[in-house]
C-alpha positions in Angstrom: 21.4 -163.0 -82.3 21.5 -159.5 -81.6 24.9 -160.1 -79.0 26.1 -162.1 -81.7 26.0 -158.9 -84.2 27.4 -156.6 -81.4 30.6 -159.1 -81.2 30.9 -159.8 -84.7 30.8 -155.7 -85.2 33.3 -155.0 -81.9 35.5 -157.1 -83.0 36.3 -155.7 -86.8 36.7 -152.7 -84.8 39.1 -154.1 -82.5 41.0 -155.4 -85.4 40.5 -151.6 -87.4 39.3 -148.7 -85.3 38.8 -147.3 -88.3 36.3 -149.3 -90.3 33.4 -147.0 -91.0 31.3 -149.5 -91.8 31.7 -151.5 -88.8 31.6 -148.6 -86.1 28.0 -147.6 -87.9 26.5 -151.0 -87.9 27.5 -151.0 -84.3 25.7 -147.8 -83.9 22.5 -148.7 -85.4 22.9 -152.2 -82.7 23.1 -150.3 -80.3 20.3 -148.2 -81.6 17.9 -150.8 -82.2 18.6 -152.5 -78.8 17.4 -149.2 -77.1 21.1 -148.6 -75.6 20.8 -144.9 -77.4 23.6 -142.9 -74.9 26.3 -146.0 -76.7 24.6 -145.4 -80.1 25.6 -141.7 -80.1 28.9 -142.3 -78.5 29.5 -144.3 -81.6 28.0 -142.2 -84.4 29.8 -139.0 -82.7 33.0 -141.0 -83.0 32.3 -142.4 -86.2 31.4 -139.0 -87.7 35.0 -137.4 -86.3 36.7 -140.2 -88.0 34.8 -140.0 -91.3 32.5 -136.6 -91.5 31.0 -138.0 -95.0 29.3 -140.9 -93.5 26.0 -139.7 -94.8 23.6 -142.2 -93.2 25.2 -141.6 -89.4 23.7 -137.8 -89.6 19.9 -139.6 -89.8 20.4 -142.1 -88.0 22.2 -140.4 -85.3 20.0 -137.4 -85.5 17.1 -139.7 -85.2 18.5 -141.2 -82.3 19.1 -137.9 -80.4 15.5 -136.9 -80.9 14.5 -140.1 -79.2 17.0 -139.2 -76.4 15.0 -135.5 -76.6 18.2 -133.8 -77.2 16.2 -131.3 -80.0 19.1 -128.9 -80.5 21.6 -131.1 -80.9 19.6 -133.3 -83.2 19.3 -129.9 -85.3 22.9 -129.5 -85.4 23.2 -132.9 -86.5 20.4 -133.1 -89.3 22.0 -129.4 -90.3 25.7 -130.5 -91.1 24.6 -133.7 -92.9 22.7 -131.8 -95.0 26.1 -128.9 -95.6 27.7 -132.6 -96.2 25.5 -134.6 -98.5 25.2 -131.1 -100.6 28.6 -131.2 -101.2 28.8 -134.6 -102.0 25.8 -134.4 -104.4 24.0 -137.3 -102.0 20.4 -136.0 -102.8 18.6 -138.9 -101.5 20.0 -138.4 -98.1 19.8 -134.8 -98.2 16.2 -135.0 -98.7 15.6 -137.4 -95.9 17.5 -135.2 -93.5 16.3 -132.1 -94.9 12.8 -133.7 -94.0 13.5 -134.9 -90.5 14.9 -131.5 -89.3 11.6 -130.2 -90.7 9.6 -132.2 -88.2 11.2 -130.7 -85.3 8.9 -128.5 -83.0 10.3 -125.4 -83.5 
């Protein structure tokens, strides 16, 4: 099912590069197939195509801690929360802002 979901998502993006959407459902695929160094590669490009994609700052944070890439998971966590401030997203703010507080320091 799972290759099925990866087509299905490759293939909107074939069709529109970009689709926001699509490119972070494929993300969180790849994600939750453990194939973590193409998860980032799509919420980094996702993220330069649409910087107020909220959710891809978690998820893509939470994906570079698994990874153990600390720092950049703080840089990440850091400007969604500068970006869900100024788009009044509290929710997500607080579940970022919470995240970058469980980082060793």
């Amino acid at each position: 099912m799972a290759t099925n979901r990866l087509q299905i998502l490759q293939q909107m993006l074939d069709q529109d590069p970009d689709n926001s959407f699509a490119r972070y459902g494929l993300a969180m695929e790849y994600a939750n197939s453990g194939r973590l160094d193409e998860a980032i590669a799509e919420y980094r490009t996702l993220l330069a195509k649409d910087e107020n994609y909220a959710a891809a700052y978690f998820h893509g944070g939470q994906t570079l801690e698994k990874l153990g890439q600390i720092e950049e998971a703080r840089e990440i966590y850091e400007k969604g929360i500068e970006v869900t401030a100024r788009k009044g997203d509290a929710h997500t703010r607080a579940e970022i802002e919470a995240a970058l507080n469980l980082l060793p320091v």
